[in-house]
N, C-alpha and C positions, 0 to 999 in steps of 0.2 A: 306745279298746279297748272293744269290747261284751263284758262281765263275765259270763258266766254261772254255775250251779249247778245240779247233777242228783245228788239223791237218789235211789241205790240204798238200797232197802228189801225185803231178802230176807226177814226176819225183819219187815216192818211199822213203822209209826213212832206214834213218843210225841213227847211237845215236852220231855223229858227226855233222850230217844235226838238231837234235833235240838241242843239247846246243848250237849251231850255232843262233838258232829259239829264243834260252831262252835269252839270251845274247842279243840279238838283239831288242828284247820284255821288257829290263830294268832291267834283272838280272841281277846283278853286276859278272865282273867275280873275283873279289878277293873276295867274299864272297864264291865261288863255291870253289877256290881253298883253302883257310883256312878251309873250311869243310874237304876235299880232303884228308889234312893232316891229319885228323881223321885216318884213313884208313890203316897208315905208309906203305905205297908203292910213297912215295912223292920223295923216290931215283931213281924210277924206269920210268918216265917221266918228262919233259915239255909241261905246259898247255900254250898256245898262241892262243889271236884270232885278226884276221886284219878284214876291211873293204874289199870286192873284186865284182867284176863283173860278172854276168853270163849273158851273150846273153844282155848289157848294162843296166842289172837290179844289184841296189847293194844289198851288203846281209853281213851279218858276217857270217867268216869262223873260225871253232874253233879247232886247232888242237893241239893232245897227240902225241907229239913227244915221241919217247924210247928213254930216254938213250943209248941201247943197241945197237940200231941200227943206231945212229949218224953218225958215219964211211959210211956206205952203204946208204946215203942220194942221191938220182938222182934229178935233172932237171924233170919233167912231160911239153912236148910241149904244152898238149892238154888245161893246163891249160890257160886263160888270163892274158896277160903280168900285165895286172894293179894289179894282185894280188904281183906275185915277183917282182913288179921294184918300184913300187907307192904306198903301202898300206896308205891306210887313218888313218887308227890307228894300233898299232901293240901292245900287252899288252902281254908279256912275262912271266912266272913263272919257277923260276930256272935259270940256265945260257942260253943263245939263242945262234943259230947258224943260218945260209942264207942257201936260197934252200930248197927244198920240199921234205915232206915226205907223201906219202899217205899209211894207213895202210895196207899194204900187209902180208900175216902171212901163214904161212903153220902147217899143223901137225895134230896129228892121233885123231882119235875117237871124235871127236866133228866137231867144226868150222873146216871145211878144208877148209876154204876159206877165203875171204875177208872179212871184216865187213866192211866198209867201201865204198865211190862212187866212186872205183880206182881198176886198177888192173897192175901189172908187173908181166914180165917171172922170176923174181926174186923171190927166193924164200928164206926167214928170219925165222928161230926160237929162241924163245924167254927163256931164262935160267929159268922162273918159269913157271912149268908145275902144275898149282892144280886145284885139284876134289872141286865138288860142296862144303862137309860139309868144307875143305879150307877156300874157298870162303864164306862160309854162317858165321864163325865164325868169319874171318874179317870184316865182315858189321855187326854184334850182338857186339863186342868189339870197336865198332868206334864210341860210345858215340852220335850217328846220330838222328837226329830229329825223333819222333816215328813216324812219316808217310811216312818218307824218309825210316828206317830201314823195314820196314814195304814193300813197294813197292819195296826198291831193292832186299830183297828177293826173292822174288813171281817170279819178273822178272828173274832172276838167276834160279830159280826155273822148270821156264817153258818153257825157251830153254833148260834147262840140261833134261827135260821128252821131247821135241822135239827130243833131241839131239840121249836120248837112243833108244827112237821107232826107230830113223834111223838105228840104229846100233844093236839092239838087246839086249842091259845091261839095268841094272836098271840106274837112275839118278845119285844115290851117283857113278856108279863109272865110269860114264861119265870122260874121262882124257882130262879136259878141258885147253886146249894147248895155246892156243890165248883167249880166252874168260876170264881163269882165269887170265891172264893177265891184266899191269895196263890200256893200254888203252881201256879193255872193261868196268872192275871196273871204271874207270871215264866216259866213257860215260852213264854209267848204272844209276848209283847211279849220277852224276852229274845231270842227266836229273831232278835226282826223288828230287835232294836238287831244283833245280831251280822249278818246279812245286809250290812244298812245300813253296817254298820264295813267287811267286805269289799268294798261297793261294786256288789256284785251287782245288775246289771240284768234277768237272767231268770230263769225257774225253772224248771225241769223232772222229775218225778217216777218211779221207775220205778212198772210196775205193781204191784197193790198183791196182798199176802197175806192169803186170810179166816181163817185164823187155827180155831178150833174149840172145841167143847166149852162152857161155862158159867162167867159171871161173877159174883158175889157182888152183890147187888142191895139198895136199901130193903125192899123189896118181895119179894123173894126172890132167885130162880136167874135170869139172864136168860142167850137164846142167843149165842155170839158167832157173828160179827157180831153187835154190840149193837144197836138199834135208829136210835140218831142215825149209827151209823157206813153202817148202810145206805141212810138216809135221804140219807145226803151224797152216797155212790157214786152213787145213782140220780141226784141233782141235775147231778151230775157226768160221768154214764157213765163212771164211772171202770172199768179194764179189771182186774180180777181173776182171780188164781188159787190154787188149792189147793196148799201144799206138803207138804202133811203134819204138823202141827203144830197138834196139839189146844189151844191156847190163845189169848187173848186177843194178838192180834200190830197190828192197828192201832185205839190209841185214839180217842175223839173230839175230844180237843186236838188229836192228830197229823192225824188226818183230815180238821179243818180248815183246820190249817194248808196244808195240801198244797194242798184243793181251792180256796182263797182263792187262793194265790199262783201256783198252775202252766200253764204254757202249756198240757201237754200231758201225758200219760200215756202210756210205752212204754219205746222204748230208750234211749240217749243220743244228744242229739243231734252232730253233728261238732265237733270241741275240742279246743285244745290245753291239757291238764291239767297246771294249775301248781302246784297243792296237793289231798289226800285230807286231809279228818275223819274218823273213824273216833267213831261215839258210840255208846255200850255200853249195852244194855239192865237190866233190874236180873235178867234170870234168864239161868240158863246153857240152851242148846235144844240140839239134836242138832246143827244148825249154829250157825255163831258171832254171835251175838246182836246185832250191829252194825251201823246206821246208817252205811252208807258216802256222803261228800257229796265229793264232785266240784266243785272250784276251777278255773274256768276261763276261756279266750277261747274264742269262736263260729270256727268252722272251722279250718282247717288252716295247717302252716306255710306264711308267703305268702299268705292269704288275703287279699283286700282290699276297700276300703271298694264297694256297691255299684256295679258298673261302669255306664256308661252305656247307654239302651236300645237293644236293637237296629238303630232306624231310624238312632241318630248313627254306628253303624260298617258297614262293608260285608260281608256276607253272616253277618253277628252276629259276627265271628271279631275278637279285638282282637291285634295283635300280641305276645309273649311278651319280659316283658324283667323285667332282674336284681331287680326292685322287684315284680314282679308276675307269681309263679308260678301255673303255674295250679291251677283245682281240681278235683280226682278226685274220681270217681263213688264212692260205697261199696257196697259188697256185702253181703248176708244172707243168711240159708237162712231160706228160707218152706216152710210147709205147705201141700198142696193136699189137700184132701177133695173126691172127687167121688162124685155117687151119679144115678141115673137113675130116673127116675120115673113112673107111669101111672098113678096110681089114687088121686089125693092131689086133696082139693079145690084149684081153684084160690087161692081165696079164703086158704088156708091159707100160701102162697107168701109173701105179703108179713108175713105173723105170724113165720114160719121165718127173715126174711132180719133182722127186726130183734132177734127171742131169740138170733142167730149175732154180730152186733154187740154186743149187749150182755156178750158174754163175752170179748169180743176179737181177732173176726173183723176184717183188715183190710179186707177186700174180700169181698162177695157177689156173685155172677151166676146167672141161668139163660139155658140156650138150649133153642130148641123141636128136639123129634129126632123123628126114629121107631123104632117099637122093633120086635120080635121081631112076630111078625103083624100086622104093618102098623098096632102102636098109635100112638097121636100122645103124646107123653112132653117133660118137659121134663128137661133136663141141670142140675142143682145145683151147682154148684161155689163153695167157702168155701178161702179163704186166710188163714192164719193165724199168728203168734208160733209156732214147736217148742210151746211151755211152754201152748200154748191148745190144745194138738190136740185133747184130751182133750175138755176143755169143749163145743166145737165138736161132734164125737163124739155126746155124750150130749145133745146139741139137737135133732140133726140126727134119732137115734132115737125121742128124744122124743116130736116136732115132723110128723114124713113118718111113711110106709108104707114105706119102706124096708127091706131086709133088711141089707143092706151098703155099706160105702164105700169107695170106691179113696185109699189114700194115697200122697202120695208129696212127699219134699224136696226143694224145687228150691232156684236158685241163683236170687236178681234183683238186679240193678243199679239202684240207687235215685242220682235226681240230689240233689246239694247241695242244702238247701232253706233259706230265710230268711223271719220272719215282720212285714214292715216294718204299717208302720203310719201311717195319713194321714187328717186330717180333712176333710171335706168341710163344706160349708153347712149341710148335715143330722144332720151327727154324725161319730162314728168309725169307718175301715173297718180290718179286717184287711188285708193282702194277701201272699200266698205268691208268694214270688222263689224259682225255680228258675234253675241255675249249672251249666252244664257248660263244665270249662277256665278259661276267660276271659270267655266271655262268659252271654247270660243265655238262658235255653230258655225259659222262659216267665215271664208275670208273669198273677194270677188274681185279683181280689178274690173275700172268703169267702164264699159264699152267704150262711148265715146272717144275716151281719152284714149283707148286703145287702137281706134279704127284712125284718127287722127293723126296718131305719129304712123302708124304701119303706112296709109296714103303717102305721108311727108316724108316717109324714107323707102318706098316701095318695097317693104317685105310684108310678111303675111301677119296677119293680124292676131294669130295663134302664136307666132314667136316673141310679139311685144304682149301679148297676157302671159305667157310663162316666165318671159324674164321680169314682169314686174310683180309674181306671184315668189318667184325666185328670190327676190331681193328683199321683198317686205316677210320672208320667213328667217333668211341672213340676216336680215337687223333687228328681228325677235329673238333670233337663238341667242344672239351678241348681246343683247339688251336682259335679257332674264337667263 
């Protein structure tokens, strides 16, 4: 069974909102915290997670208390009485104390901010201040599951290279202030033990919320988006949108961990959904503050294991039978933005088509027209998510001479898509398996990943797409 998980993040994600999610989805949390102890920073927090409410939706809330910061504990109004007066369950590690703590953290060269869906004028520093390799040899000596070791690396890894392009140092000597810290170490690595426990082979992300207004810094005010959090997006091309909601909504722990782990960024992909998490943020918003994480298998009911390639069945059609339904197409409503054009440098076209992707255009094109007095015009047209129209929109006027744009929702049939994976002599290739019914519509290695190694070993880039189209039909003939 190929295992998946797709985090919906309407409200953004924290690695608080993520073991929140796990925990909630069946992951034991004395399993997480016995891992934990691996780690020997078990002096340095309390792990607790209760049942609580956001907007009368419930969820678990899983919070790393500091030792250190016990003392300086406040009341949060903002939160819902039913979490501090009523919890439904309350599961404690260490000794427990009453009263809220939302992680607020200040301090230089890294996270100057919050990691966490919480912010105070308060501002706390934490007695361990340590650099990446720290950090990196704490989780190599913590006897940790090899895919959990494995992932919290990467993840540590990749906010510490966010961290430096903000600031200008290399990674190692990123002085990770709050992050090396134990409640980023447990949200980090906690996520990737609970993952691990489920079994989960993929990952999937929705797109992400920028969230608004100003966070509490070393240093002072900083924008949200924070700086590492934008840093990551762009490394990422992560697809972003505005919901309305002036606050801090995806931290830098959480934005790591996403951009570390995820195939892809958008909608879900095809699933049969065996379990929801539900992980609760520390504030109440106008919608319900929760991390929803999607348990699942890759496709539909009846799905099955890659069928054979075209050329072994006749006219690609495999017969239908009780073991092997077939599989349907899905459906979506896309946006069309179109606009016409005459008076726009050309040169500006290709500036237009990648500012339209960067916001979460699925698809650009132009065609050449004529227009109104026999001008020569090109035709624009951007496809895109409902929830991007907007974005798109404000590029598109940006970006052109345009006055206007024709909209309109249509309806597309998208085939089943699968992301296999094959090595070649040269390295590793992607390749997208397209499915309609029974059989296969097409098979593609990713550009990218093509153009990538052809550069890295100077041969043409036509001989690493054939040998890795080569190889992934070899381990389908072997396999079916």
């Amino acid at each position: 069974m190929n295992k998946i998980a797709y985090f919906e993040c309407p409200t953004g994600i924290a690695g608080d909102m993520c073991l929140g999610a796990l925990v909630h989805a069946g992951v034991p949390l004395d399993y997480i915290a016995q891992k934990l102890q691996l780690l020997g920073i078990s002096a340095e927090y309390q792990l607790r997670a209760q049942l609580v409410h956001r907007n009368t939706q419930q969820a678990t809330k899983v919070y790393v208390d500091l030792i250190s910061d016990l003392p300086k504990k406040t009341q949060n109004p903002e939160l819902d009485p039913a979490e501090t007066e009523s919890p439904t369950f309350d599961r404690r590690y260490h000794h427990h104390h009453g009263g809220e703590h939302s992680h607020e953290h200040s301090h230089e060269h890294s996270h100057e901010y919050s990691h966490s869906h919480a912010e105070t004028d308060t501002e706390i520093s934490h007695a361990h201040h340590r650099h990446l390799p720290e950090i990196e040899q704490i989780i190599v000596s913590a006897n940790l599951p090899k895919r959990v070791e494995t992932w919290s690396l990467a993840v540590f890894r990749k906010l510490a290279e966010a961290e430096g392009a903000v600031h200008g140092i290399s990674p190692d000597e990123v002085h990770f202030h709050e992050v090396g810290a134990a409640d980023a170490l447990v949200d980090i690595v906690g996520t990737c033990l609970g993952l691990d426990w489920l079994d989960v082979e993929e990952f999937y992300f929705s797109t992400m919320p920028t969230g608004g207004g100003t966070v509490k810094a070393a240093h002072g005010r900083l924008a949200v988006p924070t700086p590492a959090v934008m840093k990551l997006w762009e490394m990422h091309r992560v697809p972003v949108y505005n919901n309305g909601i002036d606050r801090e909504l995806c931290t830098p722990t959480g934005t790591a961990i996403a951009c570390t782990l995820a195939e892809s960024f958008g909608p879900p992909p095809p699933m049969q959904i065996h379990t929801i998490g539900l992980g609760a943020g520390s504030r109440n918003l106008s919608i319900p503050n929760i991390l929803r994480l999607w348990i699942g298998e890759r496709g539909f009911v009846g799905a099955v294991p890659p069928c054979p390639p075209p050329i072994e069945s006749e006219n690609s059609q495999l017969p239908f039978t009780d073991a092997q339904l077939p599989i349907t197409n899905s459906q979506e409503t896309i946006c069309v933005l179109e606009t016409q054009i005459d008076d726009l440098n050309p040169q500006a076209i290709a500036y237009v088509f990648d500012a339209l992707f960067a916001v979460g255009a699925l698809d650009v094109f132009t065609a050449s027209i004529v227009m109104k007095k026999s001008r020569l015009g090109v035709l624009l047209t951007a496809i895109c998510p409902p929830e991007f129209q907007e974005a798109c929109e404000t590029v598109i006027f940006r970006e052109t001479t345009t006055l206007g744009i024709r909209i309109s929702m249509q309806q597309r049939t998208v085939l089943y898509r699968e992301i296999h994976k094959v090595q070649t002599k040269y390295g590793e290739v992607r390749i997208k398996v397209a499915k309609t019914g029974l059989s296969i519509a097409n098979v593609q290695p990713e550009y990218e990943d093509c153009a990538q190694i052809a550069k890295a070993n100077n041969i043409s880039w036509r001989e690493v797409h054939r040998l890795a189209l080569q190889n992934w039909y070899d381990r389908s003939i072997a396999e079916n």
